[in-house]
Structure formats: structure tokens, C-alpha cells
N, C-alpha and C positions, 0 to 999 in steps of 0.2 A: 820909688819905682822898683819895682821886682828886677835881682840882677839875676846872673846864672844859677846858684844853689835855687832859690824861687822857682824860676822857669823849669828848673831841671824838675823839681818838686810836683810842677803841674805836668811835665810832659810823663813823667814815671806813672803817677795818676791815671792820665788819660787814655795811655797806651793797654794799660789793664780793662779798661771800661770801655772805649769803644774802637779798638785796632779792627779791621772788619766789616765795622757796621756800615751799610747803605745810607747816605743823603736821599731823605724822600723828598724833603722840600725847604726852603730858607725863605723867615720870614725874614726882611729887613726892613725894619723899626725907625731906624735912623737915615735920612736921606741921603746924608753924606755917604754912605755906604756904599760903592758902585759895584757891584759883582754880575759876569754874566753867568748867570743861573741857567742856561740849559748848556754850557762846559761842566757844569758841577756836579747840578739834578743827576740821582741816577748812580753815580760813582761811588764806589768803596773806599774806605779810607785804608792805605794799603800798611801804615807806617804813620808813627806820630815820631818827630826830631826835635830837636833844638840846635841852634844855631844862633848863637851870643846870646842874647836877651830875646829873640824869636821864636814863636813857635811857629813849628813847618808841620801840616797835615798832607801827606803823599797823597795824590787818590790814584788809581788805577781806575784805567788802563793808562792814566795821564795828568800832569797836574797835578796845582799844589795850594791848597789856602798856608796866606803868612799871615801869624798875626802877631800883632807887639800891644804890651799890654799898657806901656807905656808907665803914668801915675797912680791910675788908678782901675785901670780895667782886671778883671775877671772870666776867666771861662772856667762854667758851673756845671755840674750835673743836676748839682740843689740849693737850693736858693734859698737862706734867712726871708724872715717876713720881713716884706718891704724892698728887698734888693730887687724883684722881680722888672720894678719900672724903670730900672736906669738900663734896663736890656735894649740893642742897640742892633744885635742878631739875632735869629734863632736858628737854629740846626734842627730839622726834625728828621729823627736817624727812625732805622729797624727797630735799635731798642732806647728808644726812648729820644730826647731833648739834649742840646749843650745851647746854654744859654752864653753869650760874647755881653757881658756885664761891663757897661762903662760909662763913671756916674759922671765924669767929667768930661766926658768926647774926647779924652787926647788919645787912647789905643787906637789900634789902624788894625784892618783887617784887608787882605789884597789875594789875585788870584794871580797866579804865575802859569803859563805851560811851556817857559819851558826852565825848569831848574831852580835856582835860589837869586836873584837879583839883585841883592844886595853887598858889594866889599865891605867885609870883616877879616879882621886878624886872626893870629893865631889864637884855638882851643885853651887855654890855661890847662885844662884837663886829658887833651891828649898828648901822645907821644912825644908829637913833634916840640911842642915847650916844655925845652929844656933847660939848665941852668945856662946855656953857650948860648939859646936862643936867646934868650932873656940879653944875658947880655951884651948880644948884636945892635939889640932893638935899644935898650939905654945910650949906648953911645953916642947911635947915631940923634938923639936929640938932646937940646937945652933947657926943653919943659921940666919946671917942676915936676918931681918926681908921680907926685899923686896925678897932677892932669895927664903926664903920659898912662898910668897906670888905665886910664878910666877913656881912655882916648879909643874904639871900638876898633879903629883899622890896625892899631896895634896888637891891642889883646881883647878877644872879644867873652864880653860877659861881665867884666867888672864893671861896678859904679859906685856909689862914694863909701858906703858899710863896709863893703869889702877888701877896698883900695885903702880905706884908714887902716882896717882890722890887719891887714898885711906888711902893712908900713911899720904902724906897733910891733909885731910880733918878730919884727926885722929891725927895730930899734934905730929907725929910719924917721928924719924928721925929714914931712912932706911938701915943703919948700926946698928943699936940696934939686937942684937941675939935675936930671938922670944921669947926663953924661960924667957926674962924677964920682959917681955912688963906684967904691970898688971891688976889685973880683971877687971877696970874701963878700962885702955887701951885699951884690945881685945874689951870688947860690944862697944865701938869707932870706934875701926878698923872695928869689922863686919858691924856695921852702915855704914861707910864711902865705901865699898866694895860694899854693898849692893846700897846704894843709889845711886853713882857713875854709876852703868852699868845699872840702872834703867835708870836715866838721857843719858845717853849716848845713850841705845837704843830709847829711846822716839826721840834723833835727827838722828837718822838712821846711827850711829857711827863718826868716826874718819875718816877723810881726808887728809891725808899729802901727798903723792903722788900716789900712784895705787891703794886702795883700791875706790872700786865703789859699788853701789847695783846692783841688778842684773840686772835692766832697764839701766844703766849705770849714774846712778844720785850721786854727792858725797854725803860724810856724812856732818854734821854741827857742829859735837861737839866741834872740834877744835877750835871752837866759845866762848867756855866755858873750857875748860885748864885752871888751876889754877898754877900747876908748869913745867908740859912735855913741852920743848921745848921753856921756858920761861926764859932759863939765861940771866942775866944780868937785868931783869925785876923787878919792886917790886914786891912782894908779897902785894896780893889784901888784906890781913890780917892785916900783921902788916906793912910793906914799906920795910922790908928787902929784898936784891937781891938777886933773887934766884942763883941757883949756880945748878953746871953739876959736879959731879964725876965719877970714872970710878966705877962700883961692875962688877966682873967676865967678865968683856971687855964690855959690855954697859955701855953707857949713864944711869948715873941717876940723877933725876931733885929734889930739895928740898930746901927749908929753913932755912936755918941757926938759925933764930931768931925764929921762933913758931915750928920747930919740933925737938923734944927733946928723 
């Protein structure tokens, strides 16, 4: 699933390509699909956002499409041969097409007038998460560290890549219940949180199988994993081999020997 570097990845994209542009008309492909189309028809896109794992398209004078891209969905400018049938929307703008790509029906696309709908926690990336915020929000829970990590009303945007990748880098082993991680450990963890989807966005996220930018280019961070997806690997730290357990029926990737 595309967490925030991803998202952020397509919303930087899209905001270049169609901030502006006129909705002439929406085809919807997919039944499940419910939009009422004459709130939309017609409107400018005033503002493309993100918000956690969400993309928010403003339209002016009012209103808002959200869409979540979930496992596997895409929003395209252009489109590989062959991806064109899993298309599920279509946007016919002023200049040109965004096709709402989603081969597996789990993305969601929704209209809003008025605001954002959804409770989510604090940005990891703005202001407000700070090392003190951070750790208000550990205290107060017993969840394992990674599940609070990835839990959206807490911190919104992470999910497992990111949550392991900061857990590593914070030398945090992600069965530890938050509430005992201490003061020296959270300004680690928020450091490693922090810096990780800094890094991550700067290579236009994570590539493993479907996520794409919106030009259809992958990500590269994959490039740079330290433990996601690396069992049986050393660890570039100390040479101990990483290891996969299960938490809440995912995959999680760590350390044995530096995360503690």
C-alpha cells in the first residue's frame, strides 16, 4: 500500500500537471463508484493535498474528491499498455485525462462538500510532531510499538516500510509496548520517523510491485531498505540476519542483534 513518501510523491506530481485544470466530464467504469457528478462537472481543481495516505483534490468554488489508493490503485496521467482496463474512473480535464487505476477494487474515491471527513492524527511531517508530541502519544499506549506506529489516528501516513524502516534506525525492537520506550528512545524514534520519509520522498518512494508516480515512473527507495523485505540478509549495522515475524497478520522486518 502507498504510505505518505508515495502519496506525497503523486500529490507533488499532480499538483504540477493539473492544479487548475477544468472537470469536463467523469466517466465511471466501476459501479461501485457513487459520485454525484453535476457537484463536480464543471469545477476547477483549486489545490491538490495529502492528508495521511489520502489524496484531497479542492475544487472551487467548493468541494472536494478523496481518494485512497489503498493496495493497489493508481492515479495516471499515462498509462503502460494494458493498465488502461483496470481504470475504474476517468477525469476528462481541459488538458487532457487522469485515469483512477485500480486493478484490485480496494482504492476508494469519495466526494466531500464540506472539508476533509475523515479522523487522522498528527502529520509526522509537520510542526506540530515533535519529539514531546511523540512522546505524549507512546505513553499513553501498551500497543506494540510498530502497531501504535502504523495506527492512522495516531500518526497519520505511516504503514509497515516505514514503521519497520524507523523502528531500525532507532534500534527499537517492534514488539516493545510504546509506553516503555524511553525519553532518549522516542527523540530516536521521532528522528528516525522523521528522517526516513524525508529520504524516502526525496527518491520518489517505495517500489515493490504497483505503486507508480503519476507519469508512471517507479519509486527508488527500495534502493535503500535497511530491514523491509530483507530476511535472511545481514544487517548493514551490525551483520546480524534480519528476520520476518508475524504482528496482527503482517509481515514485520527487524534485527535481532541492534534492536532492543
Amino acid at each position: 500500500m502507498p504510505e505518505l513518501p508515495e502519496v506525497q510523491t503523486i500529490v507533488r506530481g499532480l499538483r504540477e500537471e493539473i492544479t487548475g485544470a477544468q472537470i469536463e466530464k467523469l466517466q465511471v467504469i466501476d459501479p461501485r463508484i457513487s459520485l454525484p457528478e453535476k457537484k463536480i462537472i464543471g469545477k476547477r481543481i483549486s489545490a491538490i493535498e495529502r492528508r495521511g495516505k489520502y489524496i484531497v483534490f479542492k475544487l472551487s468554488p467548493s468541494g472536494s474528491l478523496i481518494f485512497h489508493l489503498r493496495m493497489s490503485g493508481r492515479l495516471l496521467r499515462v498509462c503502460a499498455e494494458g493498465e488502461g482496463r483496470y481504470s475504474r474512473l476517468v477525469l476528462h480535464l481541459d488538458s487532457g485525462v487522469l485515469r483512477f487505476v485500480n486493478p484490485r477494487r480496494l482504492g476508494t474515491v469519495e466526494y466531500s462538500a464540506n472539508g476533509f471527513p475523515h479522523e487522522l492524527g498528527v502529520e509526522p511531517l509537520s510542526e506540530a510532531f515533535t519529539p514531546r508530541r511523540l512522546r505524549g502519544l507512546l505513553k499513553g499506549s501498551r500497543s506494540p510499538v510498530k502497531t501504535f506506529l502504523m495506527d492512522q489516528r495516531k500518526i497519520a501516513g505511516l504503514g509497515n516500510i516505514y514503521a519497520a524502516e524507523a523502528l531500525w534506525r532507532a534500534r527499537i525492537d517492534p514488539r516493545r509496548p510504546a509506553n516503555t520506550l524511553t525519553p532518549k528512545e522516542g527523540h530516536a524514534l521521532h528522528s528516525g520517523i522523521v528522517t526516513v520519509l524525508k529520504e524516502a520522498i526525496e527518491h520518489m518512494g517505495t517500489t515493490f510491485s504497483d505503486y507508480r508516480t503519476a507519469d508512471g515512473t517507479e519509486g527508488g527507495f527500495q534502493d535503500f531498505l535497511a530491514v523491509y523485505g530483507k530476511d535472511g540478509e545481514p544487517c548493514s549495522r551490525c551483520g546480524t540476519k534480519i528476520e520476518r515475524i508475524k504482528q496482527g497478520g503482517r509481515s514485520t522486518y527487524l534485527c535481532p542483534g541492534c534492536q532492543r
